[in-house]
N, C-alpha and C positions, 0 to 999 in steps of 0.2 A: 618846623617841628612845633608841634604844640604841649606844653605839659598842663596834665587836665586831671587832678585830681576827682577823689571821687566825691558827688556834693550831696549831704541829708546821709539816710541809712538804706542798705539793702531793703528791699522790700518792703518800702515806707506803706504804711499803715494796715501791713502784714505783722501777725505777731508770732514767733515760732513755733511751732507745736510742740518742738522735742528739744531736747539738749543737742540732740546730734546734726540738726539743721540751725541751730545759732552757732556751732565749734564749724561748720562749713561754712555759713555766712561769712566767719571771722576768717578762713582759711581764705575766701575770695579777696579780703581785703587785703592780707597778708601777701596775699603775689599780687595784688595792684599796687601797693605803696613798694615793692621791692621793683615790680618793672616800674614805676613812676620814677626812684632814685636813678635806676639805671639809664631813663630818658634821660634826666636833668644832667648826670656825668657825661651825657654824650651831648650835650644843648650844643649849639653853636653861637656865635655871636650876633646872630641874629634875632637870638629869642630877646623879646621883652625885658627889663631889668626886675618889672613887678609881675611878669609870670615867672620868672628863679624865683623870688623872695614867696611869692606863694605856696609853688611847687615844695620849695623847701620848708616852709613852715607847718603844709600838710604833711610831709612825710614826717616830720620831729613832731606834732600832732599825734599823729599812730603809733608810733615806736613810744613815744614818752605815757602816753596816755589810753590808750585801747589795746595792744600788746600788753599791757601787763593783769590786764585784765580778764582776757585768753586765757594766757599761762595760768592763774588763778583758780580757773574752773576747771583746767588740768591737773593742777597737784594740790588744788584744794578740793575741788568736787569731786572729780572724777577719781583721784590715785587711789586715796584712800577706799573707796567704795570697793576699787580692782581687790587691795590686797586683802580685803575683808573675805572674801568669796573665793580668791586665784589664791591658790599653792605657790611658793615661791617656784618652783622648778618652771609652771606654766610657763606657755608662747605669752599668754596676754600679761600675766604677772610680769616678764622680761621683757616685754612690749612697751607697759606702761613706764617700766624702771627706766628705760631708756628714753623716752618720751621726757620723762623729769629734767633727766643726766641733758638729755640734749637744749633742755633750757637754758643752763649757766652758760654752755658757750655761743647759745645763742645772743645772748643777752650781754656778755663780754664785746661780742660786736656791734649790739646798737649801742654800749657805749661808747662806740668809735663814732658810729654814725650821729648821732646825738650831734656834739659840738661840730661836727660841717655841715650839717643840717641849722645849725643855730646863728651859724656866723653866714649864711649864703643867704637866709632870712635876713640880717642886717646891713652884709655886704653883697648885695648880687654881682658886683665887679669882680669878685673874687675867684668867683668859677671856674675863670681859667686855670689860675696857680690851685685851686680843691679839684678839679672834675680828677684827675687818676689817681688819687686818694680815694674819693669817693665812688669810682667805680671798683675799685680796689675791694675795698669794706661789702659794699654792697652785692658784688659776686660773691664773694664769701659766704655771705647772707644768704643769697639764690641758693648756693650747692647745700647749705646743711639744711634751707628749708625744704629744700626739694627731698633730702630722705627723711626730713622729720617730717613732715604732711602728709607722705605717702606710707608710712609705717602710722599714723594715724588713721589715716581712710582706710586702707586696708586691713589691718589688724584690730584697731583698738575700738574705731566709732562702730563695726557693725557688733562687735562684741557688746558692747555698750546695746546697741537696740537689742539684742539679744536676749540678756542675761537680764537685765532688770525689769522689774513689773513696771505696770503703767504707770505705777502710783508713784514706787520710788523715781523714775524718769520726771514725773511732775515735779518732785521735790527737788530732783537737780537744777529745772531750769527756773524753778522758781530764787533757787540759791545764787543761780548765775544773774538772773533778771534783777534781783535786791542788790548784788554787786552794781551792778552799773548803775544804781541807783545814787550810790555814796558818793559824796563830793572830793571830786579829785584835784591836785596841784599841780601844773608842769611846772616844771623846771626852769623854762624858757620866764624872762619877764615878758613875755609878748600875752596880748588876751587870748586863751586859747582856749575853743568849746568842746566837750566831749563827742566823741564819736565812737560809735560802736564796733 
């Protein structure tokens, strides 16, 4: 079994055209570090000690650091845009409210995942006594992301191409694009570089 995170960014030295191809970029990576946790809970004793401590310190990489950055262009960029235009009663106006709503308990969960991701970066021996914790946490994670990504691809992102001019579309991804610009801190003391 190999755990192989993903190295550099989508589409290197592609730059997005829309906000709705950086929010799927990011959707790609969000079920790769989620099946990457699920690899690592099922490792065996066979994997390397410094492919765990990698594996794990990419997946606390993205959950600490590039997930929250996502979320950001969701209920900073995007929310508000929705409720400006959408009626409360709308599909997309209750689309996006949910979208929000499903953040906190998203986010409830990688604060589980976080520290077994922190301590399997420092302890790879540990895997054993964390992997059904950690698959634990991590299914969790699969089942609410699978109906929040698809209540976004579905509903939210074509509305999004839809409803907004070229112009304002520019102005969103440029609001996302200066986000990732800012200097972020993990949490972890390990050196850790941003990723998209």
């Amino acid at each position: 079994m190999r755990l192989t995170p993903i190295s550099g960014n989508p589409g290197d030295g592609e730059t997005p055209r829309s906000p709705v191809e950086l929010l799927l970029d990011c959707h790609a990576r969000i079920r790769h570090f989620v099946q990457l946790s699920l690899t690592l809970a099922a490792a065996g004793d066979d994997v390397p000690d410094a492919e765990i401590a990698d594996a794990a310190a990419a997946i606390f990489r993205y959950f600490s650091l590039a997930l929250p950055l996502h979320e950001a262009d969701e209920d900073i960029t995007l929310f508000p845009r929705i409720c400006a235009i959408e009626p409360k009663s709308g599909l997309l106006r209750q689309a996006a409210a949910t979208m929000v709503e499903q953040h906190r308990a998203i986010n409830e969960l990688v604060a589980e995942l976080l520290p077994i991701c922190s301590m399997l970066d420092r302890s790879p021996l540990r895997l054993s006594a964390l992997a059904s914790r950690l698959e634990h946490v991590t299914t969790a994670l699969e089942q609410i992301f699978a109906a929040h990504l698809h209540l976004e691809e579905t509903i939210v992102f074509p509305a999004l191409a839809k409803l907004f001019t070229a112009e304002e579309k520019g102005e969103m991804l440029r609001e996302m694009e200066e986000r990732r610009k800012l200097p972020r801190r993990p949490t972890d003391s390990r050196s850790i570089h941003l990723i998209r």
